[in-house]
PyMOL CGO cylinders between C-alpha atoms (Angstrom):
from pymol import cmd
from pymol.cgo import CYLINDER

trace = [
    CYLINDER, 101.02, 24.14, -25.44, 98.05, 26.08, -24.84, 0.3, 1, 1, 1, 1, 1, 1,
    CYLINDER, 98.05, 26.08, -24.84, 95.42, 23.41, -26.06, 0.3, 1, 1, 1, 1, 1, 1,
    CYLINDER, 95.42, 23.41, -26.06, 96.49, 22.27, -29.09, 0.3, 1, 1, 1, 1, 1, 1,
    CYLINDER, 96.49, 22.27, -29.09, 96.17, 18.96, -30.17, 0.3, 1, 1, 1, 1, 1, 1,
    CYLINDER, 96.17, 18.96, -30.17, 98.58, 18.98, -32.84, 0.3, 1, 1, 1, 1, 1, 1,
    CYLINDER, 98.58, 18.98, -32.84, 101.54, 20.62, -34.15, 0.3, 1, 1, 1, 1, 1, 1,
    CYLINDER, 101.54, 20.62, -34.15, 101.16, 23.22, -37.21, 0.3, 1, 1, 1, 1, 1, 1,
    CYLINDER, 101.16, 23.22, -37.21, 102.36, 22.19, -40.78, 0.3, 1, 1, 1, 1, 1, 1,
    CYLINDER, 102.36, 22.19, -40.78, 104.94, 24.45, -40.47, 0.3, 1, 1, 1, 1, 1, 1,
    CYLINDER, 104.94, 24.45, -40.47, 106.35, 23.34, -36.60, 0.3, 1, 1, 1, 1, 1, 1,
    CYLINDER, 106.35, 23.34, -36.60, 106.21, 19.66, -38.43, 0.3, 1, 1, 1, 1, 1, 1,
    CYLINDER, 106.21, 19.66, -38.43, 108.58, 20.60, -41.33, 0.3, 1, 1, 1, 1, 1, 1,
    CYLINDER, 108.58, 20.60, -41.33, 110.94, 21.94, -38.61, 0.3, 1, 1, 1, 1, 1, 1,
    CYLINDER, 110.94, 21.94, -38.61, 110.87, 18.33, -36.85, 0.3, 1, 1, 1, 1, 1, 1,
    CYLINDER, 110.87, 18.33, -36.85, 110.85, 16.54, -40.48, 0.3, 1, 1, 1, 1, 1, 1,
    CYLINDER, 110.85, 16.54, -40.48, 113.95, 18.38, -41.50, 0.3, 1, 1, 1, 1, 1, 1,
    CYLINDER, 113.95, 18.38, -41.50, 115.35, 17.52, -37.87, 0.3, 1, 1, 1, 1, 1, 1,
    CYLINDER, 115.35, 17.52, -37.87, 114.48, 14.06, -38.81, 0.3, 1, 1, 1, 1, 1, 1,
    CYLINDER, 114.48, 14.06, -38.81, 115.78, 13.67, -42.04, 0.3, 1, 1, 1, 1, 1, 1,
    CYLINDER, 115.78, 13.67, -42.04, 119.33, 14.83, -40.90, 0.3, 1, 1, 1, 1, 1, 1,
    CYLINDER, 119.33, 14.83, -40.90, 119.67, 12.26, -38.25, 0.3, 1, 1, 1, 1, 1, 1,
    CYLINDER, 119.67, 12.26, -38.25, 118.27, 9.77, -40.69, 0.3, 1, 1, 1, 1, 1, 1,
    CYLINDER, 118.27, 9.77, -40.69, 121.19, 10.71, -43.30, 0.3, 1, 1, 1, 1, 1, 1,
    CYLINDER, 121.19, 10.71, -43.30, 123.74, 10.48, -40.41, 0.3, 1, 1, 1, 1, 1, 1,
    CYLINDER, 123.74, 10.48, -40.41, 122.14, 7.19, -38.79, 0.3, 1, 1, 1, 1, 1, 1,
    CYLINDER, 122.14, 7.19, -38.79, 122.21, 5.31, -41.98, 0.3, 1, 1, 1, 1, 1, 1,
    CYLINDER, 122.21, 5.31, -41.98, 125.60, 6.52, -42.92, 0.3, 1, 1, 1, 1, 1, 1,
    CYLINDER, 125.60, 6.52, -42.92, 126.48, 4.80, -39.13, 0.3, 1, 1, 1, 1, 1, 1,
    CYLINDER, 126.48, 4.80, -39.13, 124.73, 1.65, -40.24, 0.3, 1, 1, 1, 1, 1, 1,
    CYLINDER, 124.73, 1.65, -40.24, 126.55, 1.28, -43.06, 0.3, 1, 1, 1, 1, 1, 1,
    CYLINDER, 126.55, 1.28, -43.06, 129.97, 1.92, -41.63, 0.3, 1, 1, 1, 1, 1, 1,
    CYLINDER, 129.97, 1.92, -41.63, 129.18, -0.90, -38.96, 0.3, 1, 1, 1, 1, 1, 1,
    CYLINDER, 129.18, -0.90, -38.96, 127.56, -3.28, -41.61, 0.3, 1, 1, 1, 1, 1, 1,
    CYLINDER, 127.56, -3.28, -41.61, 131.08, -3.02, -43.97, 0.3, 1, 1, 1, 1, 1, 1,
    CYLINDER, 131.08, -3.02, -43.97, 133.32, -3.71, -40.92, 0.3, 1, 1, 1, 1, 1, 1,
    CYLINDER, 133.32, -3.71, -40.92, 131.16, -6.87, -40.36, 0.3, 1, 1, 1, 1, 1, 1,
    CYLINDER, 131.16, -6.87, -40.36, 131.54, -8.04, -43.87, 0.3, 1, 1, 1, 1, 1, 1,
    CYLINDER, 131.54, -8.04, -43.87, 135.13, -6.32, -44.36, 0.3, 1, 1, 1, 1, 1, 1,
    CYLINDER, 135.13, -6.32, -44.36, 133.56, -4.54, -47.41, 0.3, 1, 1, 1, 1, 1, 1,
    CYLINDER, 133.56, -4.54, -47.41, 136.06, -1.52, -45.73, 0.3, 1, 1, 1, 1, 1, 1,
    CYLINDER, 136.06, -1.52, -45.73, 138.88, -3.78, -46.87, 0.3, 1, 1, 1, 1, 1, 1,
    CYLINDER, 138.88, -3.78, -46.87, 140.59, -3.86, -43.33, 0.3, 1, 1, 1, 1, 1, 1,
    CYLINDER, 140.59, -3.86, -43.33, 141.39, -7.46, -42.05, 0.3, 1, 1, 1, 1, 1, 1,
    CYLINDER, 141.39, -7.46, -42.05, 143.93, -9.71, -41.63, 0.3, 1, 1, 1, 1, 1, 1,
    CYLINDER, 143.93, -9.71, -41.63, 143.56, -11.71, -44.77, 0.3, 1, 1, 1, 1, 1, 1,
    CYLINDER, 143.56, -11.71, -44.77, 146.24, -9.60, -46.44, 0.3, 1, 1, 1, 1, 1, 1,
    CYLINDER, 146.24, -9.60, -46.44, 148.67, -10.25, -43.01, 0.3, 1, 1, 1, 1, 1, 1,
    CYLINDER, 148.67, -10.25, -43.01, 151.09, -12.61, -41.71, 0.3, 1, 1, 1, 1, 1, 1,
    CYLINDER, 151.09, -12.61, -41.71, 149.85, -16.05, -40.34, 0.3, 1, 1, 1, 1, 1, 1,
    CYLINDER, 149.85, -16.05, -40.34, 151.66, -14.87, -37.06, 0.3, 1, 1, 1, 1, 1, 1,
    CYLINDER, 151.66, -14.87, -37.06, 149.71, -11.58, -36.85, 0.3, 1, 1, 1, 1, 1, 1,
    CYLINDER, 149.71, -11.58, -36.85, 146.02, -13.43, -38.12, 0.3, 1, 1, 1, 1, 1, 1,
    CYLINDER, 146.02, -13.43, -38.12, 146.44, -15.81, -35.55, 0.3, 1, 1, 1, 1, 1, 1,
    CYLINDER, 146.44, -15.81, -35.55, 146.88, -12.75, -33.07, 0.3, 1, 1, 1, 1, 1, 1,
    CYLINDER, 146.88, -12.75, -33.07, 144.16, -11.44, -34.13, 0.3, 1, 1, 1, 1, 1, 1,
    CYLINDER, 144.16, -11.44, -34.13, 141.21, -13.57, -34.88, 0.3, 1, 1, 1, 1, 1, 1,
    CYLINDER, 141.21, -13.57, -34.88, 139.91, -13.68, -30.80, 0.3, 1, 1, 1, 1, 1, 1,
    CYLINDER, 139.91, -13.68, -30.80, 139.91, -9.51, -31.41, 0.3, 1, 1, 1, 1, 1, 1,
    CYLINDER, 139.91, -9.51, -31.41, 138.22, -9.71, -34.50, 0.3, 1, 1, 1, 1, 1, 1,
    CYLINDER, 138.22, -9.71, -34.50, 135.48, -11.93, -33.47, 0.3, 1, 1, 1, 1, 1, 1,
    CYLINDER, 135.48, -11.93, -33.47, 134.96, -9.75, -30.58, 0.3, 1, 1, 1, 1, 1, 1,
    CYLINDER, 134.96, -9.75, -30.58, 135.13, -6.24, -33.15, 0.3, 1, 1, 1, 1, 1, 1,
    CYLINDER, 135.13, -6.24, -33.15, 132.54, -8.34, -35.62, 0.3, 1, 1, 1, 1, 1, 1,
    CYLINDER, 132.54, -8.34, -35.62, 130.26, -9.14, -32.10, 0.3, 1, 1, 1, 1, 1, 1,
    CYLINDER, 130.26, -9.14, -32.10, 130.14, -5.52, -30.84, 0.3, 1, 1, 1, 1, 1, 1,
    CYLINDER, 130.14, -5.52, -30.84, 130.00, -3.93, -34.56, 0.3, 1, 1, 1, 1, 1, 1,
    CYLINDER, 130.00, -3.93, -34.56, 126.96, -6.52, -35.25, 0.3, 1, 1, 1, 1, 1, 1,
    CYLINDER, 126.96, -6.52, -35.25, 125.21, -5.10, -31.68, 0.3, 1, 1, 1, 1, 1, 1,
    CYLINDER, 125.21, -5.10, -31.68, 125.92, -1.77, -33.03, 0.3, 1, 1, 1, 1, 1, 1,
    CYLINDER, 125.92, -1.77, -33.03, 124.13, -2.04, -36.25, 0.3, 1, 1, 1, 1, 1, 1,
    CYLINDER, 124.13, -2.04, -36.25, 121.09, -3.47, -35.11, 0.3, 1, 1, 1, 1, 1, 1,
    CYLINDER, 121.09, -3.47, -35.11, 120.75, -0.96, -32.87, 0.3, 1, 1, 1, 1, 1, 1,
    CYLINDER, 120.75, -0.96, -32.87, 121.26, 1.65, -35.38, 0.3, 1, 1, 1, 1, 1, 1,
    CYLINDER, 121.26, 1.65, -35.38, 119.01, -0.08, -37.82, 0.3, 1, 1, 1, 1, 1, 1,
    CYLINDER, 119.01, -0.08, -37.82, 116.21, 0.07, -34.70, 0.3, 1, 1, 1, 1, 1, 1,
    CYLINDER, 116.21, 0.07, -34.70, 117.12, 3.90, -34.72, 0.3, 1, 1, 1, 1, 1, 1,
    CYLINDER, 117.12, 3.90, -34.72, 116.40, 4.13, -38.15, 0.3, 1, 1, 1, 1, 1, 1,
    CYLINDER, 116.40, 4.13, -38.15, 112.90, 2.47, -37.91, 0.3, 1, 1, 1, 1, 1, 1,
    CYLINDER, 112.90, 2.47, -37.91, 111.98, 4.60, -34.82, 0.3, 1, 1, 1, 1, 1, 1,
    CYLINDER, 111.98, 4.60, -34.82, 112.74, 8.14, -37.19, 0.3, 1, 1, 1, 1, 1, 1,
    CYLINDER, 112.74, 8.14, -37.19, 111.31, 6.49, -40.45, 0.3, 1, 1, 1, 1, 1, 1,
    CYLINDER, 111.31, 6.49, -40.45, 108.14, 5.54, -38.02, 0.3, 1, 1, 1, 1, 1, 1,
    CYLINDER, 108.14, 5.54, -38.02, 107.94, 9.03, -36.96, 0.3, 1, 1, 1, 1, 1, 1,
    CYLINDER, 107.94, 9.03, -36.96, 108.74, 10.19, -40.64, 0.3, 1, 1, 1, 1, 1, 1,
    CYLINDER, 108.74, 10.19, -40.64, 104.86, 8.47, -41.50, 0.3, 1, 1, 1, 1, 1, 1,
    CYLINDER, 104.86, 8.47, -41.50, 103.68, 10.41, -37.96, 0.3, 1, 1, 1, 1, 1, 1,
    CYLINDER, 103.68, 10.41, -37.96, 104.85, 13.49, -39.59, 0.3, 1, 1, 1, 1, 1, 1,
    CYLINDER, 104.85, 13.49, -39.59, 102.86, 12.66, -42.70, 0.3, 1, 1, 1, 1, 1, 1,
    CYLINDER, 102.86, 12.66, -42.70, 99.99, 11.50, -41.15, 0.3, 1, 1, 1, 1, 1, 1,
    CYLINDER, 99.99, 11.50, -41.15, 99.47, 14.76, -38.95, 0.3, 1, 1, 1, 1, 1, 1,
    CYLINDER, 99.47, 14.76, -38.95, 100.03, 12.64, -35.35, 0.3, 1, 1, 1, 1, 1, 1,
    CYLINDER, 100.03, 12.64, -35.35, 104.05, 13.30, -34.93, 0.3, 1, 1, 1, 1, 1, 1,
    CYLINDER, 104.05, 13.30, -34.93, 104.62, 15.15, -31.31, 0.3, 1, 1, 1, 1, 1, 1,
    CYLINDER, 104.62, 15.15, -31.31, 101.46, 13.76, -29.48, 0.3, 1, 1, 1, 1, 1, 1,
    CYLINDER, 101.46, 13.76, -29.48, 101.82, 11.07, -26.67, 0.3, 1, 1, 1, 1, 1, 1,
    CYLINDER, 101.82, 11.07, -26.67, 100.37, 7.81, -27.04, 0.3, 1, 1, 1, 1, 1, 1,
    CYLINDER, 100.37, 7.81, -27.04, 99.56, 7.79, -23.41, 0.3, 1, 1, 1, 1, 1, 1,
    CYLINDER, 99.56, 7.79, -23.41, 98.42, 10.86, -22.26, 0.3, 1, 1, 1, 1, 1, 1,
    CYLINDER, 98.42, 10.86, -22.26, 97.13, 11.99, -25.49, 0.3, 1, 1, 1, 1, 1, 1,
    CYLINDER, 97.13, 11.99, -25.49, 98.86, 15.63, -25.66, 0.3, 1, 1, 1, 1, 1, 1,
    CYLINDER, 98.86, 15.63, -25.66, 101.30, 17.27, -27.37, 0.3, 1, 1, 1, 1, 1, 1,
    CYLINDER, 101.30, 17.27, -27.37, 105.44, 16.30, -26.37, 0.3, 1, 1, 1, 1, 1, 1,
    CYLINDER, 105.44, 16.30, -26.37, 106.91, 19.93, -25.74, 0.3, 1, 1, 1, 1, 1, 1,
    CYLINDER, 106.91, 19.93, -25.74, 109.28, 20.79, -28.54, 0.3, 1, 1, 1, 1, 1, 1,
    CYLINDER, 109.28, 20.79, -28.54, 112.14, 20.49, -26.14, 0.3, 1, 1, 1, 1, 1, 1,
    CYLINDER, 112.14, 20.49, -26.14, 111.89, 16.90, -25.94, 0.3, 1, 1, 1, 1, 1, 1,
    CYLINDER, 111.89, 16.90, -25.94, 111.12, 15.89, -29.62, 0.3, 1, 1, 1, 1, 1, 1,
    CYLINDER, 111.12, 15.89, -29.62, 114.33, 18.51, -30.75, 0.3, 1, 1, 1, 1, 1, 1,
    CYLINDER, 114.33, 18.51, -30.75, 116.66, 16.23, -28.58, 0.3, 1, 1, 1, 1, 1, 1,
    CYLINDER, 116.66, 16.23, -28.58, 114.22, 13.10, -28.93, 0.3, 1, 1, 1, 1, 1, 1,
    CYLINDER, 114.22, 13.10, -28.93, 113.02, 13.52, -32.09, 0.3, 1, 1, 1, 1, 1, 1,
    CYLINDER, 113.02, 13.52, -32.09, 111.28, 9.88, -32.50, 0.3, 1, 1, 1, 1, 1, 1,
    CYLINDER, 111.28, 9.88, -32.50, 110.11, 9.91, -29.21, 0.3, 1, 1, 1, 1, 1, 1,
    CYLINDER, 110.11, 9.91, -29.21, 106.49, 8.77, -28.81, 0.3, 1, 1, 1, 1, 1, 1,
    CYLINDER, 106.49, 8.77, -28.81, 105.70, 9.72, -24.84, 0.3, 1, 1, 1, 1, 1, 1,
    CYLINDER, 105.70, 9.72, -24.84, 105.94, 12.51, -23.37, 0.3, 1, 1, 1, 1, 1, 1,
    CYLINDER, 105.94, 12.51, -23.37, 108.41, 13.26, -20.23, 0.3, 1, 1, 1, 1, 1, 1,
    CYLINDER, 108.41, 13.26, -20.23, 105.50, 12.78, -17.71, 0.3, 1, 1, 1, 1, 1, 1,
    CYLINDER, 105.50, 12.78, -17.71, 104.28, 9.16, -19.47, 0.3, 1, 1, 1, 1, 1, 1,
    CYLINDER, 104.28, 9.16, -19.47, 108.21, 8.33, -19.65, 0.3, 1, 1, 1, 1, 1, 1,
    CYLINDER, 108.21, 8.33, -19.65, 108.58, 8.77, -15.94, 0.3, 1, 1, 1, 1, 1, 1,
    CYLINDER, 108.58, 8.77, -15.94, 105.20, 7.06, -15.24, 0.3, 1, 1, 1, 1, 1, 1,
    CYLINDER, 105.20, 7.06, -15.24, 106.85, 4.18, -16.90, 0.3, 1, 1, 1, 1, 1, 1,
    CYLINDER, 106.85, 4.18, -16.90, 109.45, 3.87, -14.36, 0.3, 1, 1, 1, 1, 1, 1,
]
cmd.load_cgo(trace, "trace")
């Protein structure tokens, strides 16, 4: 990062392509959580005994609670890439709001929505 203020067209379709993958997986995720909220997966206890539904329904409220956390945090984590999707577009992806320079590659590979850099992240502590 010898002075430039922005990554090249080329470094950004790297990150894009990084991007899109953990988009396809993320939403895939989503989806999985959202259809074992609504039982669109066809596993529950409508099709069971009265003896095993009554059983049950305490662990299923608690499975619909946690899978319900899950997918709004998943759906967050799809916002945050599709946010850095229009970064990516708009020629600003990989520079820190806060100090104004370029993330290192490192960080946006395993971060890639990340919007600070590792020395404005620990400034934030």
């Amino acid at each position: 990062m010898t002075g430039k203020n922005r990554y090249s067209d080329a470094e950004l379709e790297e990150f894009k392509q990084i991007i899109n993958e953990k988009l396809k997986k993320a939403q895939e995720d989503y989806d999985m959580y959202r259809n074992s909220i609504t039982h669109g997966d066809g596993n529950d206890t409508q099709d069971t005994s009265p003896t095993f539904k009554v059983l049950e329904e305490g662990a299923a409220t608690l499975s619909k609670e946690e899978a319900g956390k899950l997918a709004q945090r998943q759906l967050k984590f799809i916002q945050h890439l599709q946010a850095a999707l229009i970064r990516i577009e708009n020629k600003t992806y990989g520079i820190c709001r806060e100090t104004g320079k370029l993330i290192s590659k490192e960080r946006l590979r395993a971060v890639p929505h990340a919007t600070l850099s590792i020395v404005a992240k620990k400034g934030q502590q």
